[in-house]
N, C-alpha and C positions, 0 to 999 in steps of 0.2 A: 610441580605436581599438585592437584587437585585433589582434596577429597569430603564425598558425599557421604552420608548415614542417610540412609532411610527404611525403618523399621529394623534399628540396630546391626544392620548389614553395612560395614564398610566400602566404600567403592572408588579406587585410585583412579585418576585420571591421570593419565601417563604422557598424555600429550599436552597437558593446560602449561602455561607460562607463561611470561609478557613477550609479548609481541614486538617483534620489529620490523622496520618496513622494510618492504620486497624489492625496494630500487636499491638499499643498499649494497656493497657488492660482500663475498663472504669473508672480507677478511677486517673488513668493519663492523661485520655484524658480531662475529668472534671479539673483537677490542671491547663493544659495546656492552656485551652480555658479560666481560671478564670487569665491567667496571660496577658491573649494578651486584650490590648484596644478595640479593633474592634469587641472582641467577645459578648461583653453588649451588643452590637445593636444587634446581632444575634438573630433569631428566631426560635426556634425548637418547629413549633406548633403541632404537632405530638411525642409523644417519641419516637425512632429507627423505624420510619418509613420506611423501607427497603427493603431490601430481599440478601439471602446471593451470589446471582452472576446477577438475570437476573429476570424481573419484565415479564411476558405473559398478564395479565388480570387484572385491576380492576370494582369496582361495589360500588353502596353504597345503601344500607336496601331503602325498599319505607321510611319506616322510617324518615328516616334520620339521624338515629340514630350509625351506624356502617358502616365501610368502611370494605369492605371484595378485597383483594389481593392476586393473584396465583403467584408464580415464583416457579425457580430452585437457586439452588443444596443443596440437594435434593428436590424432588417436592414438595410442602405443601402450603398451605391456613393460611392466617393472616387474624385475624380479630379486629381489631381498633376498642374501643369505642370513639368517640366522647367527652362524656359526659366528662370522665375521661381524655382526649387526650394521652393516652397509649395504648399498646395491650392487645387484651380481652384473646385472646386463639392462639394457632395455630396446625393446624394438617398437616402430611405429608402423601403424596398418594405413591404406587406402579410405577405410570411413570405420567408426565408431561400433564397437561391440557390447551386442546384445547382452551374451554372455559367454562362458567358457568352461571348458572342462579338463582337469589335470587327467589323462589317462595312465601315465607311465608311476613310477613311484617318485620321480623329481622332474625336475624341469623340461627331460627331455622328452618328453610325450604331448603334445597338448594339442586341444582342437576348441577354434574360437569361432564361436555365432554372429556375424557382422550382422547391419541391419539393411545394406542392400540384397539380400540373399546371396551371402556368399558362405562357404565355409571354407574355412583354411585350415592345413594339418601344419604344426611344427615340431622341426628336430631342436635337436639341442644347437645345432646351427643355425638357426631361422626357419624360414617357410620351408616345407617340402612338397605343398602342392596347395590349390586353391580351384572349387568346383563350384556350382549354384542350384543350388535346389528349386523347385518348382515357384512355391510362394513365401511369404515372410514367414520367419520363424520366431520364434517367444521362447523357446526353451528346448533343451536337449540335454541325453542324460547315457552313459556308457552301458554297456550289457558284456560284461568280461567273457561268459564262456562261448559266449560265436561270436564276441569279436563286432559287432552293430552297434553302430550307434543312430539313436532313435532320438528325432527332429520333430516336435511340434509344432504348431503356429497355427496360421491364417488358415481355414479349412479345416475340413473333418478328415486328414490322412494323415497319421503317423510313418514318417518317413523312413527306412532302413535303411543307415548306407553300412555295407559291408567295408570294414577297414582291412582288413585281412587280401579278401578279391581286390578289394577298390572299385566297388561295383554298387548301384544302390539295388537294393532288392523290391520283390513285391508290396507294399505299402500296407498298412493296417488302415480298414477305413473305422470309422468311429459313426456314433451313433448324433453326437452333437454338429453342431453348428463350425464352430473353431475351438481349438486349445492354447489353455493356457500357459497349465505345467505338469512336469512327467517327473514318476520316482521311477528306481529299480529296486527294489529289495533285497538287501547285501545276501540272506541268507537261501531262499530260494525262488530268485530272483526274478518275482514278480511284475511288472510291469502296468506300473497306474500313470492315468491321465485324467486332469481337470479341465472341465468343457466350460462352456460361457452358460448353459444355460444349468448349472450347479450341479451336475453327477459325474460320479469318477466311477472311470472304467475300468475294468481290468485283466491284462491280457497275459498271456500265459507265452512266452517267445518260443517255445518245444512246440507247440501244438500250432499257434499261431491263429488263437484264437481266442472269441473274448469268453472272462470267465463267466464274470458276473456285473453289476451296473449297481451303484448308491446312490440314490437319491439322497443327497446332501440338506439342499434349498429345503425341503420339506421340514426338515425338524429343529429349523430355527425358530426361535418363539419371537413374536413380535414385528416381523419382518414381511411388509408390504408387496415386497419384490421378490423376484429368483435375483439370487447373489451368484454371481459366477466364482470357481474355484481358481483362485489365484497364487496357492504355495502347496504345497504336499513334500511330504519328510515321512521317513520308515525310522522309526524307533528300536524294534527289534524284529523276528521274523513275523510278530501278530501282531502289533499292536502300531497305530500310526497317525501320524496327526496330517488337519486338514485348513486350510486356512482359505477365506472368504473376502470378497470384495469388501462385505457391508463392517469388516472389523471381527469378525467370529472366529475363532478357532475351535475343532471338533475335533478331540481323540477319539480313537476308535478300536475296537477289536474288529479284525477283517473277520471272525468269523461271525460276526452280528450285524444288525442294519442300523440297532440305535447307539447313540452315542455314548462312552464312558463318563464324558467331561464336555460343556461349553464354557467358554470362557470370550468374554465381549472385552475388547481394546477400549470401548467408547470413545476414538474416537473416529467412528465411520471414516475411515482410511481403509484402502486394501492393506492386507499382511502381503506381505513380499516375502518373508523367508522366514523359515522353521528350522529349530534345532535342538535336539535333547543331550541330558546331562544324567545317565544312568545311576551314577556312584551316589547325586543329590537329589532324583529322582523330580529333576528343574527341567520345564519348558524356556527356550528363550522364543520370544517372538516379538518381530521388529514390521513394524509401519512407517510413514515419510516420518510422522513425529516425537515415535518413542520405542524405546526396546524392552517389552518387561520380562521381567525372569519372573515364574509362579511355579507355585508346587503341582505336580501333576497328579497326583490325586484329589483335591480340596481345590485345586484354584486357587487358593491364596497367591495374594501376591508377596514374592521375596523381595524384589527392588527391582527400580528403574532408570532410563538413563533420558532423557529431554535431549531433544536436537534444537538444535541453532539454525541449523541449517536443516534441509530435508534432508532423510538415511538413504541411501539406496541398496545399502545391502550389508550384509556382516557375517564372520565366519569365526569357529570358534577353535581351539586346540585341545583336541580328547584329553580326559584325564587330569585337566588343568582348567583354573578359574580366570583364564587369560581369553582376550576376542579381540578381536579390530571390527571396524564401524567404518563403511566408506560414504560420503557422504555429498552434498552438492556444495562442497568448496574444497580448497587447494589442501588441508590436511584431514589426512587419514589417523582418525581416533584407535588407541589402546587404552584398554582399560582391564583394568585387573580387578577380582573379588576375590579373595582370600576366603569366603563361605563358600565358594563354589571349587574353590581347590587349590593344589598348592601351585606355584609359578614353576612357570615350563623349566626345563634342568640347565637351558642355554642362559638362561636369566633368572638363576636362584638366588639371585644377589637383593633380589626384590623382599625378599622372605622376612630378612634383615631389617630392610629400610624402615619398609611399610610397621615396625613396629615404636620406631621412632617419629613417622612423620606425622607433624599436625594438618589441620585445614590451614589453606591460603587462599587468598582470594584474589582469582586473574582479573587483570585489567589488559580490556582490549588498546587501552586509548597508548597512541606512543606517548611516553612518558617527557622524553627530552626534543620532540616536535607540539609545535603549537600551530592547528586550524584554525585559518584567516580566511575570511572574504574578501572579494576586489574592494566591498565598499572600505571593511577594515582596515587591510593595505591602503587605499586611497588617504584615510584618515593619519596612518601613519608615515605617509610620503614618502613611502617604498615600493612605490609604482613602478620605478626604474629599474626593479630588480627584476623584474618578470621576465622571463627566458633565459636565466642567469643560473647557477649552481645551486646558488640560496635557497631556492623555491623551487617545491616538486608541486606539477600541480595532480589536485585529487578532484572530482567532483564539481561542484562549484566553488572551489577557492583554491588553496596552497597550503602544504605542507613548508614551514621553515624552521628554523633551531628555534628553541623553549629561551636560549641567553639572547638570543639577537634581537626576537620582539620581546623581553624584559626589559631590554638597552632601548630600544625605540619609544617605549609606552613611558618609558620614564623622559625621556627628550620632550615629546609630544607634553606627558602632561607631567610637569615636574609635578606640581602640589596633588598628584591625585592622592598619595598614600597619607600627607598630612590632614589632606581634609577628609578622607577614611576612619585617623586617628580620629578625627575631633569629635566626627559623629560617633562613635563609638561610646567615646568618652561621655557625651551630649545624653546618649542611652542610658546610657549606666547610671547617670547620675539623676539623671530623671523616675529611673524606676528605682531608685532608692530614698529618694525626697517623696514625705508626705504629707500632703495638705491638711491644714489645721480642721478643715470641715470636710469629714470625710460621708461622702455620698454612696452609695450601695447603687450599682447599677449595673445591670446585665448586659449592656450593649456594649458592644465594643468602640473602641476607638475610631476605626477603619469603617469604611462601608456601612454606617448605621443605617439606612434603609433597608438595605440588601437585610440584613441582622433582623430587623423588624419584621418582613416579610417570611423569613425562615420559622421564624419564633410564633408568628401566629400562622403560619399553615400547621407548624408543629403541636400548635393549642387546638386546632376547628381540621384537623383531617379528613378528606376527602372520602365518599364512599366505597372509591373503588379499590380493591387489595394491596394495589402497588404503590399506592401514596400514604397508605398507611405504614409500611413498611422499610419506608426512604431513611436512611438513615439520617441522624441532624447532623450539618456539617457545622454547628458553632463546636458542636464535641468531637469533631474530626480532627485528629491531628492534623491528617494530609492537605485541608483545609484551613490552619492556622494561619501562615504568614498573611491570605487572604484577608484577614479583620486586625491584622499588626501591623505589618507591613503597610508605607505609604502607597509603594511603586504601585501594590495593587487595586491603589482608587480608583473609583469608576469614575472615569475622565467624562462630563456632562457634558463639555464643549466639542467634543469631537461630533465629524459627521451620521458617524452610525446612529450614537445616541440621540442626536435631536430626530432625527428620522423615525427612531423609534417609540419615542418621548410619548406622541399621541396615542398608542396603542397602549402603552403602560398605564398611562392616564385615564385611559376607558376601563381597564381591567380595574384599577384602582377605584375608579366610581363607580363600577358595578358590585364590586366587594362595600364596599361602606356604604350603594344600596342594599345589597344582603342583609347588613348590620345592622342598619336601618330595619328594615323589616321585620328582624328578629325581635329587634326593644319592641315595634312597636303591635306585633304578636305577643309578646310578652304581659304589655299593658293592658290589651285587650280582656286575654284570658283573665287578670288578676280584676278587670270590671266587671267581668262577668261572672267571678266567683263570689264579689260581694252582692252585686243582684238576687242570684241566685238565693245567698243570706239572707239578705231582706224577705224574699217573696214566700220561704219557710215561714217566716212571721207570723205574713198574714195571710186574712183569709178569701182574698177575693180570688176568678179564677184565671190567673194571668197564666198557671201552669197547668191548663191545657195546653195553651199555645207555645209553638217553639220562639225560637229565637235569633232567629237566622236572619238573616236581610234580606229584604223587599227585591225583586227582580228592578226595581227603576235602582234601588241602592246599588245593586252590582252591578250595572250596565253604567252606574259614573265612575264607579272604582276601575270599569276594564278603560274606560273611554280617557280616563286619568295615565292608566300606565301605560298607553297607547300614546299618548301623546307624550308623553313624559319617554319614552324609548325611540320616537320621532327628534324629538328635542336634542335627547344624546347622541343619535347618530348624525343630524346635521354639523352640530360642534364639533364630534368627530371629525366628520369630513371638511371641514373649515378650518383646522387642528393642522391635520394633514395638507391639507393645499399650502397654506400656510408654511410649513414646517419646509417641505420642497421649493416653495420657492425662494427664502431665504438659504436654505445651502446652496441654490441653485444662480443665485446674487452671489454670494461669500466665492463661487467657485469662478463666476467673470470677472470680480472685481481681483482674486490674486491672476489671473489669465493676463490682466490689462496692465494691471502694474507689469508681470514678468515685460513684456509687449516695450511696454514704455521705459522699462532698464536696459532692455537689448537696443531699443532706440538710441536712447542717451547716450551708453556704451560705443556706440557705433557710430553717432555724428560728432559725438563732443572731440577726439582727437584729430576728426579730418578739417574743420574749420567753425571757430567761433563766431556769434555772432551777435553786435551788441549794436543799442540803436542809440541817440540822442550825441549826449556828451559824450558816451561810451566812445563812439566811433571818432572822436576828438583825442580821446586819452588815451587810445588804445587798446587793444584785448585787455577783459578782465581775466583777472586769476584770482583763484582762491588761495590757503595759506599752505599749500603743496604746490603752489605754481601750474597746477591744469587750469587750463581755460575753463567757461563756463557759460552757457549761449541765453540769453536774454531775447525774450520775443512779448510785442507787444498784445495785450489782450483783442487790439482789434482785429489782427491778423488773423486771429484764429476764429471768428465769426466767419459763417457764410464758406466753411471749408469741405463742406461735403462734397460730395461726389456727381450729387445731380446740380448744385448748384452751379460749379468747376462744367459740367457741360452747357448748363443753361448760359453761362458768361460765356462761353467759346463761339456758341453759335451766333449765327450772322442776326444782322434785328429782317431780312425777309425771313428767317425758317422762323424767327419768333413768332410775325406776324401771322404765317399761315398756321402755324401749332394753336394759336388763341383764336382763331375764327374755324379753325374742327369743332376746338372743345367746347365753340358758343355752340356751332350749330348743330350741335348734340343735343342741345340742352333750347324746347321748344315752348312756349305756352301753349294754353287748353283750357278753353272755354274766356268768359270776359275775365274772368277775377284774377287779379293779381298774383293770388299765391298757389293757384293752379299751373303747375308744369311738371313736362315730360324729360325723362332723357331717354337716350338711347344707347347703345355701346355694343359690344363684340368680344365676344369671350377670346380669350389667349390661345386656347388649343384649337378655336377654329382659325385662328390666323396663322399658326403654327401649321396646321393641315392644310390651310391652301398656302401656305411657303413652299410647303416641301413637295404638293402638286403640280406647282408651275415650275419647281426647281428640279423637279422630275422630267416634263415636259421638256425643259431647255435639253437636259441631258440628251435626251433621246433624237430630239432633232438636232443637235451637234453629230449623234453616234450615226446617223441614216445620211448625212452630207458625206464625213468621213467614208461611210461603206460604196457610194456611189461614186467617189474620187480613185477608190481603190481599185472596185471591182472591174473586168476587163467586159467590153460588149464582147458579144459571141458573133457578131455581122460580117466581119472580118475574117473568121473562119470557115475553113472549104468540109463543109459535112460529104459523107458517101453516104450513098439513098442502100440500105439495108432492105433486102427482102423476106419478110417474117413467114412466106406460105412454106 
């Protein structure tokens, strides 16, 4: 059990406790929870209140007696008794439900909105019938005294099907576009619908006709767009709440057009569903991210509940501070508020608890499993274990026992915990030893550049708001290990960093030009203030005239920082070329080594090879007994590739290759060092290859077609007369 205070409101979370994994089977998971201390306090007031991936809808009997729940995979209906706090039954559908509705007082009534247009009635035995309505539906809602049940959706018709006849009836058209959701009003049983383009309607089911129309969208403040109406709930016979795409809620008296009460989510989420709380005079209203409770007069907020997951829907039980949250994972949330009322009478046992229980705080993580990566496992030479019991795999790696890779990390590295101890110790003792000459200094240990550069942006702030504003991380806790910690040195030798190096380095000489500037701004004015002193003095008339610089003085000063910002961008770029082409060496040079280990690897056990006396005394070995291959420096000249074919070829292909490449190469005019070449670009050789290899083709294919084809000489035509 979980619990939250906010704003001195308690709030039990009835489902929080540590977790166990899902592959376990239930009667390990029972052993599991009976060994852990923490698990006593646990609460599981529902048995396997769940679903096997994703919770759409719940509901509870008028009753009160049964909790009925839709989800996926596959699609199916749970239904919880209470009485017993287990499950009653459960059935699965054909595809996924939109929503549903309890019509009976328990279980035996119900009628569910799938999302291929279907709808289905059930008994208390399962299906009793299953029909389809025109187009998709979004919501639907009971009308007790004729017996109709009214189907919104896609389109401007509100559907009637008569359950009684079993007939659907003439269709209410609307005014809008499509709908999204419909009330009835318990007391005289009005009939509202929210359009897309933000007004609800409202129809009278006696008359069959509409009454009136609210302009909702209109009397939001701030609000750029028409919000479509996305929830609606009846409070009492007049008064009713309205909930908006853009996050708004709007109580209202139906006998008015403006509103009682706005009240903003923040956070631009649709509201999905509306619920009041008469006795606490509590709204709750829930969005994908939160469900808050507020006071319906003031808007004040009571408390709130944060999702983990998206909500998709939530329902509550009158008269009591109890609700369930169904949401987009496998458990279905209870939570209990003791300010909203006392616990339902099946589960008064809570009344008790809740005044003993402290906060605790849930841990998702499995406690006695430990996640491993393949590199991890590789490292611990439990590779062999993969498809084996040991290992569940999760994600990218494996779930395996918390004792078994304890057992292995200690095999692997026996000394890690002593040389753990040592540093420890190393610490300890260092930050209590103190130097005879103690120095005062602000930087830290760690990262003193990084430190330097924080310290004076934090001294010369920036003009614009948000740097002004930046908080300093040297006074950041969350920032600490960063200037203590070694691990988080900034590694210089890596490749990001040098790559980076030359950019830093300009920023860097553009800041200590600033600096620069500023001193020598500084000097200026302080010679020009003495001047100034002097020429009070006396009396000649040098103060008529200003004191500004000559047009040739500023055109050296521009022609200076012109060249001087010339200057720094070449370096720059010479910085940079520089900086690439060394990672870009460092990156052949480990490419050729890998190259030449796989080589070594690879000839050294199929045959040694030794030259001189070697091949007298036999293979060498080294002091493990591998051989080890000996090759003479000459050998390895003259090993290319073009060499290897210029030695193959015959001496005529030599000879006529060196009398091309002379007669390429022409003299021009008398003088000696006058000459021509000639030559032929690649892609025109390329294009007349593939010309005449064209060519071949085709007269190959036109020999081939005249071997095949039959003369027609031989055949006896009949003369056809066309008049």
């Amino acid at each position: 059990m979980f619990v939250n205070e906010v704003n001195d409101v308690k709030i039990y979370n009835l489902s929080a406790g540590k977790s166990v994994p899902d592959w376990l089977t239930d009667r390990r998971k029972r052993s599991q929870l009976k060994k852990k201390v923490d698990s006593r306090r646990q609460i599981e007031l529902i048995q396997d209140f769940d679903m096997p991936g994703v919770c759409t809808s719940i509901r509870m009997s008028p009753d009160q007696q049964y909790i009925l729940a839709t989800g996926t995979y596959k699609p199916r209906v749970k239904c919880f008794e209470v009485s017993n706090l287990s499950i009653k039954f459960e059935r699965c559908f054909d595809s996924e439900v939109t929503t549903f509705e309890v019509i009976g007082e328990d279980y035996g009534k119900m009628v569910f909105l799938q999302c291929d247009r279907y709808v289905e009635v059930h008994a208390a035995h399962g299906r009793h019938y299953r029909l389809r309505i025109p187009r998709f539906g979004r919501d639907m809602k009971y009308h007790k005294p004729s017996c109709d049940m009214f189907i919104v959706g896609v389109g401007r018709d509100i559907y009637r099907l008569n359950l009684e006849r079993g007939q659907f009836l003439q269709p209410f058209e609307s005014e809008g576009s499509s709908l999204n959701a419909c009330d009835v009003n318990p007391e005289h049983h009005l009939l509202v619908a929210g359009t897309k383009e933000g007004t609800v309607e409202a129809w009278d089911p006696r008359s069959k006709q509409r009454c009136a129309t609210l302009d909702v969208a209109m009397k939001l403040p701030g609000v750029k767009e028409f919000p479509s109406i996305s929830a609606l709930k009846f409070r009492n016979g007049l008064h009713m709440g309205v909930g908006t795409a853009s996050g708004h809620v709007l109580i209202y008296d139906i006998r008015a057009k403006q509103p009682l009460l706005v009240k903003n989510h923040l956070n631009k989420l649709p509201i999905k569903r509306l619920a009041f709380n008469p006795a606490q005079n509590a709204v709750y209203s829930l969005d994908a991210a939160t469900l808050k409770l507020w006071d319906e007069q003031t808007g004040k907020q009571i408390a709130y509940v944060e999702s983990t997951s998206s909500f998709n829907d939530f329902c509550t039980i009158p008269e009591t501070g109890m609700f369930f949250l169904a949401q987009e994972d496998v458990k279905m949330l209870t939570y209990y508020v003791p300010a909203m009322g006392p616990a339902p009478r099946w589960c008064s046992f809570l009344d008790n608890l809740t005044e003993e229980i402290e906060s605790e705080v849930v841990e998702n993580v499995y406690d006695d499993y430990q996640f491993v990566t393949a590199k991890e496992l590789a490292e611990l030479g439990m590779e062999h274990l993969v498809g084996s019991n040991l290992l569940k795999g999760y994600m990218h790696g494996y779930f395996m026992d918390a004792r078994l890779y304890h057992k292995a990390k200690a095999v692997v590295e026996p000394f890690a915990f002593d040389r753990f101890r040592k540093d420890k110790i190393r610490q300890e003792i260092e930050s209590e030893r103190k130097s005879r000459l103690q120095i005062e200094s602000k930087l830290p240990k760690v990262n003193k550049e990084l430190a330097l550069k924080i310290m004076d942006e934090q001294a010369n702030p920036s003009n614009s708001a948000k740097q002004r504003n930046v908080p300093n991380l040297l006074e950041d806790t969350r920032f600490k290990a960063m200037f203590e910690n070694a691990d988080f040195a900034v590694n210089k030798e890596a490749e990001e960093y040098r790559l980076l190096a030359p950019v830093l380095n300009r920023l860097d000489k553009s800041k200590a030009k600033e600096l620069k500037k500023r001193v020598e701004v500084a000097r200026v004015a302080d010679l020009h203030a003495e001047e100034a002193a002097q020429r009070e003095d006396s009396d000649n008339d040098e103060d008529l005239f200003g004191f500004e610089k000559s047009d040739g003085e500023k055109e050296e000063e521009s022609g200076d920082e012109a060249s001087s910002d010339d200057d720094d961008r070449r370096d720059y770029v010479k910085e940079m070329k520089q900086a690439y082409k060394q990672v870009k060496r460092q990156r052949e040079e480990d490419a050729e080594d890998e190259v030449d280990e796989e080589q070594e690897a690879a000839e050294a056990p199929k045959r040694p090879f030794t030259n001189g006396s070697a091949q007298q005394r036999g293979p060498t070995t080294n002091g493990t007994g591998n051989p080890f291959t000996m090759t003479a420096l000459d050998k390895l000249q003259g090993s290319s590739l073009l060499q290897q074919r210029v030695k193959k070829a015959s001496l005529q292909d030599r000879v006529r290759v060196m009398a091309q490449l002379e007669g390429q190469v022409t003299n021009v005019g008398r003088s000696l060092g006058n000459r021509q070449m000639t030559f032929e670009i690649n892609k025109q050789k390329k294009t007349q290859f593939h010309a005449k290899k064209r060519e071949a083709e085709l007269k190959k294919h036109r020999e081939e077609r005249r071997s095949i084809v039959r003369p027609i000489k031989s055949l006896r035509l009949k003369k056809v007369n066309f008049k």
